[in-house]
C-alpha positions in Angstrom: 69.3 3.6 58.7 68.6 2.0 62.0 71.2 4.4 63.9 69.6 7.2 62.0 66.4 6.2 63.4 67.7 5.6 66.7 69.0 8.9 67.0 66.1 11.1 65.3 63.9 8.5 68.1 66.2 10.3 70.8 65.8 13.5 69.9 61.9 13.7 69.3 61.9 12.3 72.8 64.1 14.6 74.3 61.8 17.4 72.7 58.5 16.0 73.5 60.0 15.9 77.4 60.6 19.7 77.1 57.5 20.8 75.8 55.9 18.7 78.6 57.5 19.9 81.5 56.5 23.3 82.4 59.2 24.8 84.5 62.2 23.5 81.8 60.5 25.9 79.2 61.3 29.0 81.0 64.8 27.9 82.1 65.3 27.5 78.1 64.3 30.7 77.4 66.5 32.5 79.7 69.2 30.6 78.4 68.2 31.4 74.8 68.6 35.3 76.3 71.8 35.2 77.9 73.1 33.6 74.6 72.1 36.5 72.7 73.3 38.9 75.2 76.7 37.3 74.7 77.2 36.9 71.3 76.1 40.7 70.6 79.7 42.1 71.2 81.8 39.4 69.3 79.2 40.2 66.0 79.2 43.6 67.0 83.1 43.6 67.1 83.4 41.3 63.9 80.9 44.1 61.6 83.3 46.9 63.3 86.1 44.9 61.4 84.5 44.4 58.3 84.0 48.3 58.0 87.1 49.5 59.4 88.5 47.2 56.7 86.1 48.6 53.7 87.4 52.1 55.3 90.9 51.5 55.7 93.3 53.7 53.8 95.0 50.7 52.0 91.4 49.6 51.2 91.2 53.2 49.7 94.2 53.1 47.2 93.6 49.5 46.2 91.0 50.9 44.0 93.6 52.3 42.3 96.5 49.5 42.6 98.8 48.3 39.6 100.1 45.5 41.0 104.0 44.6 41.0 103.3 40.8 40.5 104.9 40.1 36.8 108.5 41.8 37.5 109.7 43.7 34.2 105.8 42.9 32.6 103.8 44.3 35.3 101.1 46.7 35.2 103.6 49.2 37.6 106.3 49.2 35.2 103.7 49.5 32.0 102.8 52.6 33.7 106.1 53.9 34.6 107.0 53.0 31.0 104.1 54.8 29.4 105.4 57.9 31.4 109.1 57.9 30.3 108.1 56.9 26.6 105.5 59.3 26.6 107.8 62.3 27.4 110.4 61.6 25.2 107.6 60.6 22.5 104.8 62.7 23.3 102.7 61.7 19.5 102.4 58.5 21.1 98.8 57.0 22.0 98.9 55.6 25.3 95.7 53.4 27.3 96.5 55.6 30.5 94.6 58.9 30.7 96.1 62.8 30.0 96.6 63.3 33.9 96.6 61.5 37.3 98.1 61.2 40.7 100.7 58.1 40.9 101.0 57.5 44.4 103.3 55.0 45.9 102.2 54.5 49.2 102.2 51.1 51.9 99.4 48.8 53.5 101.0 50.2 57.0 101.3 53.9 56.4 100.4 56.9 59.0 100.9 59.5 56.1 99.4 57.4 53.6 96.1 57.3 56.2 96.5 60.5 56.2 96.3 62.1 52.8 93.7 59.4 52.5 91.0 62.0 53.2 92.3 64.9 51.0 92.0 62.5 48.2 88.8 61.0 48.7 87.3 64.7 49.4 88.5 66.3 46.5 87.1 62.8 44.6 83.7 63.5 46.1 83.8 66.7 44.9 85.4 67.1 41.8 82.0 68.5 39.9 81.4 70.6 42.8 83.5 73.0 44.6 86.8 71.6 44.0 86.5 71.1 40.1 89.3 71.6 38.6 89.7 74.9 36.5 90.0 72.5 33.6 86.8 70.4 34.0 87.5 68.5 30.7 89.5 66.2 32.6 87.9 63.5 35.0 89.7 62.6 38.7 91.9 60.4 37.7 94.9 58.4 40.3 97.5 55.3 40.1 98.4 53.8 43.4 101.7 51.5 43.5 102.2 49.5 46.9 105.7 49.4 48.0 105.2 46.9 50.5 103.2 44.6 47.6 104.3 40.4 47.8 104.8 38.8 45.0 106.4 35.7 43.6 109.2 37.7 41.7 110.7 38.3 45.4 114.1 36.9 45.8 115.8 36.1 49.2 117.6 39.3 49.1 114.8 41.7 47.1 111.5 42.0 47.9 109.2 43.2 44.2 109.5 46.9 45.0 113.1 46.7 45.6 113.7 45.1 42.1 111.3 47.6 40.7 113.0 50.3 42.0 116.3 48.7 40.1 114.4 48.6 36.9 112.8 52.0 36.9 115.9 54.2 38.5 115.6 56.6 35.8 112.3 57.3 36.4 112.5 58.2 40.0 116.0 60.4 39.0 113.9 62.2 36.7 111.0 62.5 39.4 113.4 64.3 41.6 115.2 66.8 39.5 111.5 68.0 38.3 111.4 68.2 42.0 113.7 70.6 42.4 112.9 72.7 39.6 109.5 72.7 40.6 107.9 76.1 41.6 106.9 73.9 44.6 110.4 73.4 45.6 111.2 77.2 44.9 108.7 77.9 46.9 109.9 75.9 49.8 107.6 73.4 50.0 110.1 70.3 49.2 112.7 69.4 51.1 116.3 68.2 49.6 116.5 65.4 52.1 113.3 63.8 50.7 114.5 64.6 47.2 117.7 62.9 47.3 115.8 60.1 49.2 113.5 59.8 45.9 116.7 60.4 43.4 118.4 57.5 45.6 115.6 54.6 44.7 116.8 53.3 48.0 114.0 50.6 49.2 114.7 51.4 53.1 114.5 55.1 52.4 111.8 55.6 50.5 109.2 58.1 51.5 105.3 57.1 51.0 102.9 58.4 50.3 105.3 59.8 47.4 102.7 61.7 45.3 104.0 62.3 41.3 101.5 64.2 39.1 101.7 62.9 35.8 100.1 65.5 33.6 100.9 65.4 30.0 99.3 68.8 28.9 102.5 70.3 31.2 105.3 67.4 29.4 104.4 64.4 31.5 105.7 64.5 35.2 105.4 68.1 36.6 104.9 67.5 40.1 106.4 65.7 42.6 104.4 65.6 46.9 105.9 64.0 49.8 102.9 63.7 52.1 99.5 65.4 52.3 99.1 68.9 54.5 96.2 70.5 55.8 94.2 71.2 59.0 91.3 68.9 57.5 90.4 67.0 55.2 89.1 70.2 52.6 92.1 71.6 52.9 94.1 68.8 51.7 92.3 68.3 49.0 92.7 72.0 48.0 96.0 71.4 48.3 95.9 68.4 45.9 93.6 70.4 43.4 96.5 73.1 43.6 98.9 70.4 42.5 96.4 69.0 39.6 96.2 72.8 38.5 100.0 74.0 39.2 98.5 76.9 41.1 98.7 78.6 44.3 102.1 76.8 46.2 102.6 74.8 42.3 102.5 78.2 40.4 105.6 80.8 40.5 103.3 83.8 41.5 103.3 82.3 45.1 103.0 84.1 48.0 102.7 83.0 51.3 
């Protein structure tokens, strides 16, 4: 208790000294100043952070994130499962809505950033003038991260590479819809980037890979490689053409 005293002693003196000596209290205050002045652009810089991070595109899609972690149990291969059993069972109830976008994108993705805005504008205005023509269905969308770490990882597979073993069928199927899309007839869909789905190779694999699950239309009906448009309306008009299976998705096409 003594040092304790000691010290708060020290300190009361050391303040009485500066509020008695006139021409410290001005040197204190310029001081007080210049610190401000200086730590402006390290909080200014550390808020910039915080919001590029809120706005970044993997920020985006982890809204929407079913996560890897839990191998053959996850919540990605419970929705790839619903999908499959769905379409060769389509009585069966399922906790996953009617329609959605499945995206697979990465944390590090230019395309994912992308076709970040097309998604979030036609979000924004779904009830307004980019409703769907059937408004009974709300936006819905399923991101899966390819570049996801989980504990399942071995030394030679990471977790999407094992997924991508367990659910080959899936992306088979995903690509021969592909190509008997309208889209691909209408030359909108490469074959490289088909066989590169078909394939389920981990070091090939395209993102954002956009699958529109839509069970009014037998469960996967559309398959996107990538988000076009000059800005951001017009990618989401492209979107809504996919959620609709008009315009490019529809076999009346013209260009």
């Amino acid at each position: 208790m003594k040092v304790l005293k000691a010290i708060g002693n020290f300190f009361v003196k050391i303040w009485r000294w500066i509020k008695n000596t006139a021409w410290v209290q001005p040197l204190l205050i310029v001081g007080l100043i210049f610190a401000v002045i200086f730590s402006i652009s390290p909080i200014t810089k550390w808020i910039q952070g915080m919001a590029d991070d809120s706005n970044s595109a993997a920020s985006f899609y982890g809204n929407y994130k079913k996560s890897l972690s839990g191998g053959a149990s996850s919540d990605a291969d419970k929705v790839i499962n619903d999908i499959m059993n769905r379409m060769d069972h389509p009585e069966q109830k399922s906790d996953y809505p009617d329609k959605y976008y499945l995206v697979f994108v990465s944390s590090s993705c230019p395309s994912c950033e992308e076709a970040r805005p097309g998604f979030e504008t036609l979000k924004n205005n779904w009830t307004g003038s980019l409703a769907p023509k059937d408004t009974s269905y709300n936006y819905n969308m399923i991101t899966i991260f390819t570049d996801e770490t989980t504990d399942e990882a071995t030394a030679q597979k990471n977790a999407f590479q094992l997924f991508l073993d367990r659910q080959a069928y899936f992306f088979e199927t995903a690509a021969q819809i592909g190509r008997d899309s309208n889209y691909y007839l209408n030359g909108k869909l490469s074959d490289s980037d088909l066989n590169s789905l078909e394939s389920a190779d981990p070091d090939d694999f395209l993102t954002p890979t956009i699958v529109m699950v839509d069970f009014t239309a037998g469960g996967i009906s559309e398959v996107m490689f990538g988000v076009t448009g000059s800005n951001d309306y017009a990618k989401a008009s492209l979107l809504l053409h996919c959620w609709d299976h008009s315009e490019e998705f529809s076999q009346n096409y013209t260009a």
